[in-house]
Each structure stands twice: as C-alpha cells, then as structure tokens.
C-alpha positions in Angstrom: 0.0 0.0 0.0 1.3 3.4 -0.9 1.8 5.9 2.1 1.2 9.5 1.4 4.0 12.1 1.7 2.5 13.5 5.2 2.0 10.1 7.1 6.1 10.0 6.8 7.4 10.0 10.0 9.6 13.0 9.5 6.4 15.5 9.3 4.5 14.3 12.5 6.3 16.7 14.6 4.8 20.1 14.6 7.2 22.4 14.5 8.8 20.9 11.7 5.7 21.4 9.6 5.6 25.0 10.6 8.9 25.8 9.7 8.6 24.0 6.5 5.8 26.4 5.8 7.4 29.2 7.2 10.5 28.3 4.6 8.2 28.4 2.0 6.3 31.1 2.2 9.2 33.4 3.1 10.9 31.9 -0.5 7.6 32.7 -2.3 7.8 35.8 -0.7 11.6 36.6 -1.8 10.8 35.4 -5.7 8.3 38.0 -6.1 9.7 40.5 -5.1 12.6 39.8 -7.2 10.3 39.3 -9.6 10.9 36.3 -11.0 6.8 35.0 -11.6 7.7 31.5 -12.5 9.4 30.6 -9.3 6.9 32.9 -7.8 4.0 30.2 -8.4 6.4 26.9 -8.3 7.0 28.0 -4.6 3.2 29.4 -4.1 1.9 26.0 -5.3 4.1 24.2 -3.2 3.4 26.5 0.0 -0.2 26.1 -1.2 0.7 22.2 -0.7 2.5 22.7 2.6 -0.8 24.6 4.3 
C-alpha cells in the first residue's frame, strides 16, 4: 500500500511542519519581489501544498 508524503514520520512533529511552511512562504515571498513570476508560483503551489 502506498503511504502518502504526510503520514512520513519526518512530518509528525509540529514544528517541523511549521517551519517547512514558514521556509516556503518566506521563499515565495523573496521570488516575487525579485520578480521572478515563475518561481513565484512553483514556490506558491508548493506552499499552497504545505498549508
């Protein structure tokens, strides 16, 4: 049976999950305002996926 990226045992602790979201959005954050739009929504989408 396949197991699904956040039933890995390196994302049960909470804090790691919010500073993988923090991470991200703070990167999404940096792309745009360099803007660069295609990393812009590459890291939006996979903040998106984070939250």
């Amino acid at each position: 049976m396949r197991r699904r990226e956040a039933d890995h045992p390196f994302y049960r602790p909470l804090w790691i999950r919010v500073c993988l979201t923090g991470v991200l959005l703070a990167w999404t954050a940096l792309e745009w305002a360099n803007e660069e739009p295609f990393w812009g929504i590459m890291t939006s989408a996979a903040a998106g996926w984070a939250i």
